[in-house]
Structure formats: structure tokens, C-alpha cells
C-alpha positions as CSV (number, residue, x, y, z in Angstrom):
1,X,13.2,-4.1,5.4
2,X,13.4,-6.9,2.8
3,X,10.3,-8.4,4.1
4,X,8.1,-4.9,3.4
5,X,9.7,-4.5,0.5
6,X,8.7,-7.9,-0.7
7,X,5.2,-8.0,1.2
8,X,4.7,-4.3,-0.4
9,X,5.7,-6.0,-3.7
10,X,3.3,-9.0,-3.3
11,X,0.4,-6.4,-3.1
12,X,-2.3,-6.3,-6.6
13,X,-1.3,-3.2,-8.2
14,X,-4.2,-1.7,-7.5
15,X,-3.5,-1.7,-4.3
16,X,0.3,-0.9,-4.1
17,X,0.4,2.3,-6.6
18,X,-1.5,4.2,-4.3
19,X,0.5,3.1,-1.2
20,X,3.9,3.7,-2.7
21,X,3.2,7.1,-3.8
22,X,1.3,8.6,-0.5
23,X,3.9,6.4,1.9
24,X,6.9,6.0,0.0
25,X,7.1,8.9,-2.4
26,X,5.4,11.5,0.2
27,X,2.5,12.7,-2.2
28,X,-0.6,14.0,-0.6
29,X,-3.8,12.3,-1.6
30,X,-4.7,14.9,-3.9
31,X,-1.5,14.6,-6.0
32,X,-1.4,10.5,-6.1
33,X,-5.5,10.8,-7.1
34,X,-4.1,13.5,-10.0
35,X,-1.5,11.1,-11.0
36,X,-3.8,8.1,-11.2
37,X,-6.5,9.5,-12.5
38,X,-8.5,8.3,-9.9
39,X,-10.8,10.1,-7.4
40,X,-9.3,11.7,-3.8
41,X,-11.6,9.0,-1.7
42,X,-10.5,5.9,-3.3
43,X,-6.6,7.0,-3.4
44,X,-7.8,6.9,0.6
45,X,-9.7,4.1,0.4
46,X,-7.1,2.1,-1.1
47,X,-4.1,2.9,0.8
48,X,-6.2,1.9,4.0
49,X,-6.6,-1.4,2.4
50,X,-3.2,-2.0,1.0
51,X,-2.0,-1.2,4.6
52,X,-4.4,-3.5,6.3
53,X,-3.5,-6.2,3.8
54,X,0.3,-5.6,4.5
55,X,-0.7,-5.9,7.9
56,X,-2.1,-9.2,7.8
57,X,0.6,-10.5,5.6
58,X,3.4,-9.5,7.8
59,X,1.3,-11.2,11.0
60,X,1.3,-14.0,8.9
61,X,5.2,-14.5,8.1
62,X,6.0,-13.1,11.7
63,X,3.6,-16.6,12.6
64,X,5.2,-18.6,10.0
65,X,8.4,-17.7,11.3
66,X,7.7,-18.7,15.4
């Protein structure tokens, strides 16, 4: 759990503000586009990315780690 939370952390905000709210806070695309003031499709867009990044981070320390 530290690791996410550091990994999720590590993210470029751009990235990690959409993810938190949709994955951690619960909100629904709609709501986190409302609250960033950013369109429905790149609230989507960007939480596919920050979750594909936080995949290849976490492959990365799990290598690092072996």
C-alpha cells in the first residue's frame, strides 16, 4: 500500500488529480471533468494514462526488487 501511495504520488499532476478523484475519491468522470474544469474525454483519457504509467512503474520496482 506504501508503494501505490508513493508511485501514485510520483505521478505529474496532471496525471494524478484525475486519478485520485475517479479511483480514490469515487467521482464519476463527469464530476472530476466539473471539478477540473477540464473536458469529460480527457478526465478519461488521463486516468487511462496515469493508470498505465502506474503500471509500468510498479513492474519496474517489482523488477528492481527480484
Amino acid at each position: 500500500r506504501a508503494v501505490m501511495k508513493a508511485l501514485i504520488a510520483g505521478l505529474p499532476e496532471v496525471l494524478r488529480q484525475p486519478l485520485v478523484l475517479s479511483a480514490v475519491e469515487g467521482m464519476r468522470s463527469h464530476e472530476v471533468a466539473v471539478v477540473l474544469g477540464i473536458p469529460e474525454g480527457t478526465v478519461r483519457t488521463r486516468v487511462m494514462r496515469a493508470k498505465a504509467e502506474l503500471r509500468r512503474r510498479f513492474l519496474a520496482a517489482q523488477e528492481v526488487r527480484a
